[in-house]
C-alpha positions as CSV (number, residue, x, y, z in Angstrom):
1,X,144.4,121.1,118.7
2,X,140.6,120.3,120.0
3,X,139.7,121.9,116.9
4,X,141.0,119.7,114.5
5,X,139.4,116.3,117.1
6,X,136.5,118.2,116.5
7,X,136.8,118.3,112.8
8,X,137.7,114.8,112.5
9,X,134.5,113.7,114.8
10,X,132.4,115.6,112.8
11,X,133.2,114.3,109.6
12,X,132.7,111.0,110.9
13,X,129.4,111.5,112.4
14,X,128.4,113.1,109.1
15,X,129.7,109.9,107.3
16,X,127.8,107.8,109.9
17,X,124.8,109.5,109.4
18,X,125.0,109.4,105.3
19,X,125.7,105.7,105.5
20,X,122.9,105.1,108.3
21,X,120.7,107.2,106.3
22,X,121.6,105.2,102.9
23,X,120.7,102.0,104.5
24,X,117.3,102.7,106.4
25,X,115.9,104.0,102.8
26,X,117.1,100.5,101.1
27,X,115.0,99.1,103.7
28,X,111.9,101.5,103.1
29,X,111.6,101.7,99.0
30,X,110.1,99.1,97.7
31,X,112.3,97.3,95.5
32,X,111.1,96.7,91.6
33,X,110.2,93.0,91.7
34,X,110.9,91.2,88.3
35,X,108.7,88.5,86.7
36,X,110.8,85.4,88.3
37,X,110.8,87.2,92.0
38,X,107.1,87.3,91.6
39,X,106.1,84.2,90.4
40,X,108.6,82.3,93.3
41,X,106.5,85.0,95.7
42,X,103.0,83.6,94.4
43,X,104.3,79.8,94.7
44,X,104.8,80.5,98.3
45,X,101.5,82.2,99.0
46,X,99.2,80.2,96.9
47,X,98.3,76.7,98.3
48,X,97.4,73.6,96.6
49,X,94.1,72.6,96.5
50,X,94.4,69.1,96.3
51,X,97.5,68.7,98.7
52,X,96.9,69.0,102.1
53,X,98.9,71.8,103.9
54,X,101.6,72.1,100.7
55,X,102.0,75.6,99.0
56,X,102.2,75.7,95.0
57,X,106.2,75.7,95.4
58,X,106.1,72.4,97.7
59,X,103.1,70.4,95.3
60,X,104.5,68.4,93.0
61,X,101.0,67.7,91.8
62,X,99.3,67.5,88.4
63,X,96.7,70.6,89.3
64,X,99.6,72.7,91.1
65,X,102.1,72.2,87.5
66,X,98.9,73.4,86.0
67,X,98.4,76.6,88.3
68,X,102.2,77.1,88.1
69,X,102.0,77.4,84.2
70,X,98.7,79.7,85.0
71,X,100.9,82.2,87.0
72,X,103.8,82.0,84.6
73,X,100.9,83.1,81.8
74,X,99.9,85.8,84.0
75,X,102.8,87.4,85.2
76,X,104.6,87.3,81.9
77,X,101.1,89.2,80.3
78,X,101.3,92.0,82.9
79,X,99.1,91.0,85.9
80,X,100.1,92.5,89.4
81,X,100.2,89.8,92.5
82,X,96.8,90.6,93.8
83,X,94.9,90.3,90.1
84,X,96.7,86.6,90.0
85,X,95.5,85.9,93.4
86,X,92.2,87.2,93.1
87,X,91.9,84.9,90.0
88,X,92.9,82.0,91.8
89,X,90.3,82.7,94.9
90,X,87.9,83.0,92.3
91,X,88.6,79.8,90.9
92,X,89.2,77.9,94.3
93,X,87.9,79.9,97.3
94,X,89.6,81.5,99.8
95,X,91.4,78.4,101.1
96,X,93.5,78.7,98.4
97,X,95.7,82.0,100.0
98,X,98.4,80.6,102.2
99,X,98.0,83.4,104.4
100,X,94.4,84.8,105.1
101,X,93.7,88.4,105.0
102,X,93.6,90.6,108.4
103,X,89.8,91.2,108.0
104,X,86.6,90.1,109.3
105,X,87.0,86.3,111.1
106,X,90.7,86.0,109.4
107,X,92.0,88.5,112.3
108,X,91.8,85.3,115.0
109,X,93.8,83.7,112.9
110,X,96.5,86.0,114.2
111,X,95.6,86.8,117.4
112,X,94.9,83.4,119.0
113,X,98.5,82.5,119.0
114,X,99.7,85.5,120.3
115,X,96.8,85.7,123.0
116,X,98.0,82.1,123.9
117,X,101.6,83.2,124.4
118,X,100.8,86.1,126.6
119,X,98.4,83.8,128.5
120,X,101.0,80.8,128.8
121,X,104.1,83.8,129.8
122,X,101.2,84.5,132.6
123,X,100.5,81.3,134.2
124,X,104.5,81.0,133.8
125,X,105.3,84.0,135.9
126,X,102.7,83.2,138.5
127,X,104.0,79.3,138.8
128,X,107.5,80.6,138.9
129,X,106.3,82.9,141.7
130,X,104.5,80.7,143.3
131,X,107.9,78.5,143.1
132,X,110.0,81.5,145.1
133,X,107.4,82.2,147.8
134,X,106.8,78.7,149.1
């Protein structure tokens, strides 16, 4: 009888694992993107140069319509996501990327905010100890 529980266990761990297995390599491939999925991705990363703060997909601008109609030339002739951005910095400058590259000055970008939060959960924890002692 314990044999047949163990069957039955082990056929579902098996399952389990197959289905687990199934979904943490859906996450991990890199999906095919088509031309629409890449042009919405470049309207989201590309800001407006004229607009202050607003991406390409939030501009409702005469010089973003015209950079929209730019990526839609370039992705339907073959160009990959960085070529299009590259041309656009190259047109624009760097200020043109919604989110800077992790290189070189760009890295405080990132790490300000998180330097902040640790600093801010610090002064917290003292206060609140602080609070409990006297």
């Amino acid at each position: 009888m314990s044999g047949m529980i163990y069957v039955k266990n082990l056929k579902f761990i098996l399952l389990f694992n197959f289905f687990l297995l199934t979904v943490l390599c859906s996450c991990i491939l890199p999906e095919e993107n088509s031309e629409k999925d890449l042009y919405i991705q470049l309207e989201k990363e590309i800001m407006c140069p004229v607009c202050d703060g607003q991406t390409l997909d939030q501009s409702q601008s005469l010089i973003a319509e015209d950079m929209k109609n730019t990526i839609k030339e370039k992705v339907s002739q073959g160009y990959n996501k960085e070529e299009i951005k590259n041309y656009f910095v190259a047109r624009y400058g760097e200020g043109v990327i919604a989110y800077p590259k992790v290189e070189g000055f760009n890295i405080f970008a990132y790490l300000i905010p998180i330097i902040g939060l640790i600093f801010s959960l610090l002064i917290f924890g003292f206060y609140i100890r602080k609070q409990k002692l006297g």
